[in-house]
C-alpha positions in Angstrom: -23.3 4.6 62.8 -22.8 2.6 59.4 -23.1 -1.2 60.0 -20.6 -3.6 58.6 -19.7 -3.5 55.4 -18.6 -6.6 52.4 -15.6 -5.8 50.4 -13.0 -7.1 48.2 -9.7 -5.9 47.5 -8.0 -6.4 43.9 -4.1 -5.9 44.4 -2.4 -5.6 40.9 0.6 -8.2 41.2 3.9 -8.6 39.2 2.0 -9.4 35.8 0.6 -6.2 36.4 3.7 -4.5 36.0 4.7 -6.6 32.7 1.0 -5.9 31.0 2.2 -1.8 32.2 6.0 -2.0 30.7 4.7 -4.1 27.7 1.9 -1.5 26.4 4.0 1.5 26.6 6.4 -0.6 24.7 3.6 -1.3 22.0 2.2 2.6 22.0 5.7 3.6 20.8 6.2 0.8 18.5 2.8 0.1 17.2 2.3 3.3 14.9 5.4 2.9 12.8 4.4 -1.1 12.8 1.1 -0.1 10.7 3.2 2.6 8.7 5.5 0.3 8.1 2.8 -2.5 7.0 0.9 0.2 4.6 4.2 0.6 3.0 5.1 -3.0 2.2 1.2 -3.1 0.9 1.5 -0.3 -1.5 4.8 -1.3 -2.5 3.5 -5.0 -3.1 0.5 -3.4 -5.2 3.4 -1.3 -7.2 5.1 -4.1 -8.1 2.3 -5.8 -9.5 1.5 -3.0 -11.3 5.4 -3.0 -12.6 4.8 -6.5 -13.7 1.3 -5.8 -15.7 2.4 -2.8 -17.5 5.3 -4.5 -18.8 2.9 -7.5 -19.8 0.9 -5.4 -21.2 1.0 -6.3 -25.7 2.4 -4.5 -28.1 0.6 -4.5 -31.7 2.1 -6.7 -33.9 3.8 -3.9 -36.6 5.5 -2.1 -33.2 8.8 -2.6 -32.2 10.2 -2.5 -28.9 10.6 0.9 -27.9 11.2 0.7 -24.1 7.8 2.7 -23.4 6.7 -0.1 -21.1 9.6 -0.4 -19.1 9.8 3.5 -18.8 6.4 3.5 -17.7 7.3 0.6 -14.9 10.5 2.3 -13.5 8.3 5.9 -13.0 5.5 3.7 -10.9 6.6 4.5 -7.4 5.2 5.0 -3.7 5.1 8.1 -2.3 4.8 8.5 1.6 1.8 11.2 2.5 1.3 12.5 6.2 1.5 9.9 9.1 0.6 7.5 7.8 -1.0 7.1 4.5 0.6 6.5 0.9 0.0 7.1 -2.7 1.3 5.0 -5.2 1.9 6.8 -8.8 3.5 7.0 -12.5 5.4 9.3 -13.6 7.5 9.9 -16.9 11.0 11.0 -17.2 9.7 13.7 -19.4 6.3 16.2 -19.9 5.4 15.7 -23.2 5.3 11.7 -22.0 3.6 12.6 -19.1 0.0 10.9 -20.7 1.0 7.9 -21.3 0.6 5.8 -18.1 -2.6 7.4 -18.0 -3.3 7.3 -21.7 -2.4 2.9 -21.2 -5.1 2.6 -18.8 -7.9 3.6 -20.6 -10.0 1.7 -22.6 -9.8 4.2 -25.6 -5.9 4.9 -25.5 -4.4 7.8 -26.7 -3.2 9.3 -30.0 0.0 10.8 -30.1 2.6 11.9 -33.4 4.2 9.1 -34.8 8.0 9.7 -33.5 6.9 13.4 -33.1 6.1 13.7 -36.8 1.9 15.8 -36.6 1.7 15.1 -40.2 1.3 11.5 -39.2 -0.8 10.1 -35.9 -0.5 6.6 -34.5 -3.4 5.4 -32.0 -2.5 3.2 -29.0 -5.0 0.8 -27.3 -5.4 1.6 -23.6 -5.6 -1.6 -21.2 -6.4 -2.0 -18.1 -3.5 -2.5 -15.8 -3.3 0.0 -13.0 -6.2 1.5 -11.3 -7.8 -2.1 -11.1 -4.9 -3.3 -9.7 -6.3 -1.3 -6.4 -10.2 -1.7 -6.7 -10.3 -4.6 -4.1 -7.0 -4.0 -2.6 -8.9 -2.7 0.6 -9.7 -6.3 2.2 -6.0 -7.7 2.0 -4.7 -4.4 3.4 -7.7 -4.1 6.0 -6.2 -7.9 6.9 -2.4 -7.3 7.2 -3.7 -4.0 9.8 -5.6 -6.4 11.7 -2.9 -8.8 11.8 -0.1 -5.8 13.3 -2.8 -5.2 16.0 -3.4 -9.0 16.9 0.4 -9.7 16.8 0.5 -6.2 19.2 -2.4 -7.3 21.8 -0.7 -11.2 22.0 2.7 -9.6 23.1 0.3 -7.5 26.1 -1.7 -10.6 26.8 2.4 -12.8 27.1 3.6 -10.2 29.1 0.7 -10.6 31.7 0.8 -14.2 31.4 -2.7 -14.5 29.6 -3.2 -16.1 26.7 -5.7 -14.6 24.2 
């Protein structure tokens, strides 16, 4: 026969309940929450890519043609899968379609001047888009972190702990 044994019991109590009722609310709220953060990111880093291409110069002979501000209005974010994005150019029409591409590189790109191919024009390329989202990883990795602290403090209320 066994001889007497030492226990203790651990009763879950009301808070118990709360920290229960308060992380289902979070597990069906807290995916969109980070979707929804990645989308305010990548539109944040589209719009400062909107603001550099139309800052970008024009050489002093050129006049204004609105290729800038076309090439602003096409940059856009695209949702992808559950929850990634893309952030992109595009041109209202083909034959533009190198352009954004063709303004981003050092060496520019040559085109027909006003579609005339007895006559080429050069454009400098500059440096305004794919930079703009070389160290965009930290300040995105931060706004994520942020979602999940602001997630986990809403658990720890509901239980009554503070964390």
């Amino acid at each position: 026969m066994p001889g007497p044994s030492l226990g203790y019991n651990v009763i879950a109590g009301p808070e118990w309940e709360r920290v229960l009722v308060a992380l289902g609310r979070e597990d069906a709220l807290l995916p969109g929450a980070l979707r929804d953060q990645i989308v305010d990111d990548a539109e944040e880093l589209a719009n400062v890519t909107r603001g550099r291409v139309l800052g970008l110069p024009t050489p002093a002979n050129a006049g204004h043609t609105g290729l800038r501000a076309k090439v602003a209005a096409g940059v856009h974010v695209e949702r992808q899968g559950t929850g990634g994005v893309r952030v992109q150019t595009s041109m209202p029409t083909r034959s533009e379609g190198i352009i954004p591409r063709g303004l981003d590189r050092p060496k520019g790109w040559r085109h027909p001047l006003f579609g005339d191919k007895n006559h080429w024009f050069s454009n400098p390329g500059y440096d305004w888009f794919l930079s703009t989202f070389q160290n965009a990883e930290k300040p995105i990795e931060a706004d994520l972190k942020h979602v999940l602290e602001r997630a986990a403090s809403r658990i720890a209320d509901a239980g009554g702990a503070r964390i």
